[in-house]
Steps between C-alpha positions, in 0.01 A plus 500: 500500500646831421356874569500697231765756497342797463521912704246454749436794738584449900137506568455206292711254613269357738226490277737307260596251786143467568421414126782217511398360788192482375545335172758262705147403700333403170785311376548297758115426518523414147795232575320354751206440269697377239644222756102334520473206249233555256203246609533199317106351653350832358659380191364169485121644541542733254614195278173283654293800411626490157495146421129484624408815302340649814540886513246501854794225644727729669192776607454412877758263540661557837746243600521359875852548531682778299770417350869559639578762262200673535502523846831636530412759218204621734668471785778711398233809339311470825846568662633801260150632357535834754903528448383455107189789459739730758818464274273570198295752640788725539650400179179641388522833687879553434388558154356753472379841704169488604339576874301170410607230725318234325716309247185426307361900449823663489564735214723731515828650292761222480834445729736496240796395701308231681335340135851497390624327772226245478546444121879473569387195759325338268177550707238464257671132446536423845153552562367364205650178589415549833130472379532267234661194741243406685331420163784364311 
């Protein structure tokens, strides 16, 4: 991992250290995820599904155990989910200037230091595949 060199003011510094640590958090959420197995039995009714052409198979099928993967997958968003919306909440707000608090509503003129910092961290990717794992 390597800052980007660039002149930031002495103001700034802790709001770059704050973006790092940050996008550190989301990395390392995204390496755990990527350490959970994808479900093979989930798989294999998918496949069952398939073979008996039944679209309505999988629609209210809820299995008595979970399986392993699965359960350490929610386990570990149960754990992280407040660390997770937090770290991307003021990802969010570090991007722009607004008096808007909410992430969701917020619309004002754009921190240009802070969007470059995140492009240079390959945020957008990070969280993209932050998203996309639990799917995968």
């Amino acid at each position: 991992d390597a800052l980007l060199v660039m002149p930031v003011a002495p103001h700034s510094v802790a709001s770059v250290l704050q973006i790092r640590r940050h996008m550190i958090v989301l990395r390392d959420f995204t390496e755990l995820l990527e350490t959970i197995g994808k479900s093979e039995e989930l798989g294999t009714l998918k496949e069952e599904a398939e073979e008996e052409e039944d679209e309505d198979f999988l629609d209210g099928y809820c299995p008595d155990v979970l399986p392993e993967e699965t359960d350490t997958l929610l386990h570990y968003v149960d754990q992280w989910h407040h660390t997770l919306i937090d770290t991307l909440s003021v990802l969010i707000r570090n991007s722009s200037f607004d008096e808007d608090k909410n992430p969701l509503s917020r619309d004002g003129p754009p921190n240009r230091l802070m969007q470059k910092l995140l492009r240079e961290l390959d945020a957008i990717s990070v969280v993209m595949n932050l998203v996309q794992l639990p799917f995968a």
